[in-house]
MDTraj code that builds the backbone (N, CA, C; nanometers):
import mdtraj as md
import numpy as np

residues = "UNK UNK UNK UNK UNK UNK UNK UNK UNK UNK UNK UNK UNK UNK UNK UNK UNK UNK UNK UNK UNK UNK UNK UNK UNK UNK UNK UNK UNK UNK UNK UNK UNK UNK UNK UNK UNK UNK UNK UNK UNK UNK UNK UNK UNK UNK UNK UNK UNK UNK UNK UNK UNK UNK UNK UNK UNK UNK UNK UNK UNK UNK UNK UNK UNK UNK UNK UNK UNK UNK UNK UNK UNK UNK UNK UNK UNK UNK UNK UNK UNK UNK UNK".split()
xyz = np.array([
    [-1.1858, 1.2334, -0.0002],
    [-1.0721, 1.1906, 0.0768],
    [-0.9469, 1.1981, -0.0117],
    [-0.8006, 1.2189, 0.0497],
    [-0.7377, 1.2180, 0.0040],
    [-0.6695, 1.1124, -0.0864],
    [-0.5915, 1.0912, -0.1684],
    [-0.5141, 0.9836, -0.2474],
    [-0.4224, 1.0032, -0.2063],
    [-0.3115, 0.8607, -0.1865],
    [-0.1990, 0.8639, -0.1915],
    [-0.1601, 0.7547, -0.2568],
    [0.0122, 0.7767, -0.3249],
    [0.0590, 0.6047, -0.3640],
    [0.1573, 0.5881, -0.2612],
    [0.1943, 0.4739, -0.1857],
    [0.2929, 0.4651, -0.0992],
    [0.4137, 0.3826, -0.2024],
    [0.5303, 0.3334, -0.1748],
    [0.6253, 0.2853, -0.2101],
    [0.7084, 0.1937, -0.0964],
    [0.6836, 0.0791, -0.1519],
    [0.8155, -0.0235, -0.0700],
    [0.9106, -0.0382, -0.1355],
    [0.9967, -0.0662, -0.0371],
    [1.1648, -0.1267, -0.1692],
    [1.1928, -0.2524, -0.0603],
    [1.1803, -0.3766, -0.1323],
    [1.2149, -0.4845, -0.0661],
    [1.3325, -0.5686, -0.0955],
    [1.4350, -0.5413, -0.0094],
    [1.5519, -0.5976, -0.0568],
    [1.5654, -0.7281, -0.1067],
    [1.6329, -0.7530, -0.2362],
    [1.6596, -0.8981, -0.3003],
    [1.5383, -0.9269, -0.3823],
    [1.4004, -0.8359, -0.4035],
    [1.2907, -0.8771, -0.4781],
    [1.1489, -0.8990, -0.3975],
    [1.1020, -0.9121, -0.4764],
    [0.9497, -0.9053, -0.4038],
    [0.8452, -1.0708, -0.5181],
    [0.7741, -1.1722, -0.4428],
    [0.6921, -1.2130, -0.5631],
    [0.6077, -1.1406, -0.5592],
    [0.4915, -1.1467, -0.6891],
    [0.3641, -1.0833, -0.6704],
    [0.2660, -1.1496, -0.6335],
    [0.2599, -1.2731, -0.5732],
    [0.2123, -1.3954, -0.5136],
    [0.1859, -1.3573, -0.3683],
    [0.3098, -1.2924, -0.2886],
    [0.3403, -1.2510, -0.1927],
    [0.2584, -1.1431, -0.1596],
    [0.2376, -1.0226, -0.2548],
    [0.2198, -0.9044, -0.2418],
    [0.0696, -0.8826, -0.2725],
    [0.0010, -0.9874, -0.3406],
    [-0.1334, -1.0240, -0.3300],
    [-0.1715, -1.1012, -0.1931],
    [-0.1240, -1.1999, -0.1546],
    [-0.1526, -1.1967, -0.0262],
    [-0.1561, -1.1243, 0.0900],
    [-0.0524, -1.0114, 0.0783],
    [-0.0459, -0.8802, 0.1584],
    [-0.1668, -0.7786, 0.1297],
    [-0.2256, -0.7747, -0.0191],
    [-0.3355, -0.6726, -0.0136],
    [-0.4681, -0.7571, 0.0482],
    [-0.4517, -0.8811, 0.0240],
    [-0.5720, -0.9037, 0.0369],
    [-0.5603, -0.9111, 0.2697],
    [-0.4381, -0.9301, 0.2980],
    [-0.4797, -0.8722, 0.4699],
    [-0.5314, -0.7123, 0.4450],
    [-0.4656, -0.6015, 0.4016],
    [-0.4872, -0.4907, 0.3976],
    [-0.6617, -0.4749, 0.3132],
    [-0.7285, -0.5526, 0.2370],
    [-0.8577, -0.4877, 0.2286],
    [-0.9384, -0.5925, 0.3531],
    [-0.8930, -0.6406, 0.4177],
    [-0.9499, -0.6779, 0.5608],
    [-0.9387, -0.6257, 0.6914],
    [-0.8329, -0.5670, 0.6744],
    [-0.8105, -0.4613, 0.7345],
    [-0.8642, -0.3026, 0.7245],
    [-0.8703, -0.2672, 0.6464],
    [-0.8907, -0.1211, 0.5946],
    [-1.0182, -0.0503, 0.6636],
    [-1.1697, -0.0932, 0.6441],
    [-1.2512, -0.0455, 0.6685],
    [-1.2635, 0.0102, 0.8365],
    [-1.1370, -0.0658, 0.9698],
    [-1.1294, -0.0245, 1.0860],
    [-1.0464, 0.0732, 1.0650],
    [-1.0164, 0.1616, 0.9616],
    [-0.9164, 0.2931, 0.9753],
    [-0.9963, 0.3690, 0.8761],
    [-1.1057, 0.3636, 0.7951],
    [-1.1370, 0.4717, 0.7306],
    [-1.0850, 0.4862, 0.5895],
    [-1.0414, 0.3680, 0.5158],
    [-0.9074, 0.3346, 0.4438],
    [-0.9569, 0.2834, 0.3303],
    [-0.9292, 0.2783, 0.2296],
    [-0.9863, 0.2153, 0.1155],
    [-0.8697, 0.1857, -0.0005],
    [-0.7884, 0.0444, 0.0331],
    [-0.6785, 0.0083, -0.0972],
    [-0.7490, -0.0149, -0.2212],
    [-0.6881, 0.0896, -0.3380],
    [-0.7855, 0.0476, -0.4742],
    [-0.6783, 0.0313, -0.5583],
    [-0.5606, -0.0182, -0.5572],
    [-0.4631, -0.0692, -0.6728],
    [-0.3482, -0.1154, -0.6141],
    [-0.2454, -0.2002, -0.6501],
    [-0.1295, -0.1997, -0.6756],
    [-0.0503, -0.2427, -0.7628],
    [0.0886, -0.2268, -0.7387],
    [0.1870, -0.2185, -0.8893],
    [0.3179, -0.3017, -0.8085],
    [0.3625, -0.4005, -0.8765],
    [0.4881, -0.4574, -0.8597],
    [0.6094, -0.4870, -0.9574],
    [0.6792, -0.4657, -0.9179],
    [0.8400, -0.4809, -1.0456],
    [0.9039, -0.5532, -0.9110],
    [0.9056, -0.7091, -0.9557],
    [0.9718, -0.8089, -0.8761],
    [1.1035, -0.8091, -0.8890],
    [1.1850, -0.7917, -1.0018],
    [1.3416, -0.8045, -0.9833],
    [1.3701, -0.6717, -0.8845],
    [1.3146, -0.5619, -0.9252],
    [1.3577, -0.4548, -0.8552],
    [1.3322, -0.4293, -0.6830],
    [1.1724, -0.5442, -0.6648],
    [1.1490, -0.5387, -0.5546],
    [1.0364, -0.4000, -0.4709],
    [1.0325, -0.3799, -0.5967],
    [0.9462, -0.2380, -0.5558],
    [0.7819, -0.2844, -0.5801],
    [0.7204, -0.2360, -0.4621],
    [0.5728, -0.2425, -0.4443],
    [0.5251, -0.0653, -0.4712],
    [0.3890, -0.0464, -0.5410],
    [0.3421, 0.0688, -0.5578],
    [0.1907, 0.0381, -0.5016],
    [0.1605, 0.0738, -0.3792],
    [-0.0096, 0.1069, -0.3787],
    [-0.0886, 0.2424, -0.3515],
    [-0.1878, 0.2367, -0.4308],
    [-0.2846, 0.3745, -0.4633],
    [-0.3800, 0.3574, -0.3517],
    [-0.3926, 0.4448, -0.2428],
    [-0.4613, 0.4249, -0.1310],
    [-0.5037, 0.5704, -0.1010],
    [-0.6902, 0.5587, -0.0978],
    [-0.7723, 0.7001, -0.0375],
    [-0.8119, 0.6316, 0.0930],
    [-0.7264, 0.7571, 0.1922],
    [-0.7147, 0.7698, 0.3372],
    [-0.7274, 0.9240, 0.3816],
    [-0.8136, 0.9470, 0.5123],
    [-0.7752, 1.0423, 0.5359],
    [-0.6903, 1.1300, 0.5456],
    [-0.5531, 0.9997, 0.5817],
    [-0.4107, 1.1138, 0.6111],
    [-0.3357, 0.9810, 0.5730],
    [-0.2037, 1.0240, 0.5979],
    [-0.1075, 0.9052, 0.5499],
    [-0.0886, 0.8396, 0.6627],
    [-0.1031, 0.8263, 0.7679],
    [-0.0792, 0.7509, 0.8876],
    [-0.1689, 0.6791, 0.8896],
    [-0.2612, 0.6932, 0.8684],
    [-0.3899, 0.6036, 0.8432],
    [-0.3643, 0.4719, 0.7596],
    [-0.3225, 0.5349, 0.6084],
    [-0.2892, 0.4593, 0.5485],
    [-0.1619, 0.3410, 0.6010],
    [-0.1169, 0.3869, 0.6492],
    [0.0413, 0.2948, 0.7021],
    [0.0129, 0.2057, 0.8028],
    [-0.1115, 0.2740, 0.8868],
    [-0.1592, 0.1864, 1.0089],
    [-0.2396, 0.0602, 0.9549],
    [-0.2552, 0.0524, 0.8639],
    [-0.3510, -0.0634, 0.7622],
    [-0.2596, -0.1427, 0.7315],
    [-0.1545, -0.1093, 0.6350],
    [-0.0279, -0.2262, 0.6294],
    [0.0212, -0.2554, 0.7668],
    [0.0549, -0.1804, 0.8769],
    [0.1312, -0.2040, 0.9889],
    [0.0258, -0.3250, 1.0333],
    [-0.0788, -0.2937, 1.0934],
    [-0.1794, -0.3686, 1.1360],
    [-0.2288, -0.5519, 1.0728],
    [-0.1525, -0.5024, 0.9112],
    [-0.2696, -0.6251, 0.8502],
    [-0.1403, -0.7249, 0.8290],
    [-0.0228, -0.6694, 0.8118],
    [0.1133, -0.7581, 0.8186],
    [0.2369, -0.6996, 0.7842],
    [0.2350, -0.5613, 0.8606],
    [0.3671, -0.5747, 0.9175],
    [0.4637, -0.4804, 0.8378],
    [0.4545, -0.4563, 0.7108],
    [0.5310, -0.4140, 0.5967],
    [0.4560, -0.2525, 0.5575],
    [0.5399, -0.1661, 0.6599],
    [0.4672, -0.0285, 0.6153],
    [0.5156, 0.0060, 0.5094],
    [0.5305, 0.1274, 0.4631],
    [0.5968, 0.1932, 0.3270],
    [0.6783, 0.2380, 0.3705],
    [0.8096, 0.2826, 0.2874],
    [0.8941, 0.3434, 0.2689],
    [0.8449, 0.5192, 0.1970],
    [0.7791, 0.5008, 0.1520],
    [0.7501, 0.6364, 0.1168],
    [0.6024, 0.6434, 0.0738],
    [0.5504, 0.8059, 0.1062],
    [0.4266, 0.8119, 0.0370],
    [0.4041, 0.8841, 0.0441],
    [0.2790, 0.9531, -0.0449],
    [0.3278, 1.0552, -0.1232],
    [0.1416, 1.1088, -0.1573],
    [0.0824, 1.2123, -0.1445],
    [-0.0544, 1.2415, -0.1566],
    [-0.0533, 1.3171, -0.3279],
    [-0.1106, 1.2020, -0.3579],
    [-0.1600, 1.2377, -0.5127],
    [-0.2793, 1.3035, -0.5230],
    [-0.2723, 1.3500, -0.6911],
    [-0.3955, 1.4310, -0.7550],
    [-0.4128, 1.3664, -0.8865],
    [-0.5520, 1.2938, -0.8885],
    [-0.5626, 1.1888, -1.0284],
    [-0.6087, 1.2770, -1.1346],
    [-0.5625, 1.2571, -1.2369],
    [-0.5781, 1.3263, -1.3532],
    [-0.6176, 1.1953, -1.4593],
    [-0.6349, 1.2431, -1.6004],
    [-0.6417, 1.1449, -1.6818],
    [-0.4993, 1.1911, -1.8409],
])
top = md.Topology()
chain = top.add_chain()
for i, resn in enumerate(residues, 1):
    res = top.add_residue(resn, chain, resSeq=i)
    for name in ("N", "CA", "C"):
        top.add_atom(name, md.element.get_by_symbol(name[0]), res)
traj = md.Trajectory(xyz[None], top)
């Protein structure tokens, strides 16, 4: 399946308190779309969320945040993991 990282930009900041409570709707969510969240990344002053998500397609992926609370991405983007 494919990888992608999506990107939020949340105006005025983000906690990571917040944004753990958001993954943990999204891995309760996930398995009714085919979806599997396996990371994320936060920079709170800046407000930016990063999650690494293997989905079939990217709509998939977005329908998991839309679904689990609300906060789709702003961008995303189908990666290729390397080391």
């Amino acid at each position: 399946m494919p990888l992608f990282i999506d990107v939020h930009h949340m105006e005025g900041g983000v906690a990571v308190g917040d944004v753990a409570q958001a993954h943990m709707a999204d891995l309760q969510e996930q398995s009714q779309h085919g979806v599997s969240y396996l990371k994320y990344w936060v920079n709170e002053a800046e407000g930016k969320i990063f999650c690494l998500v293997d989905a079939p397609d990217a709509e998939s992926a977005n329908t998991v945040h839309r679904e689990a609370h609300g906060l789709v991405a702003d961008e995303i983007y189908e990666v290729s993991e390397g080391s």
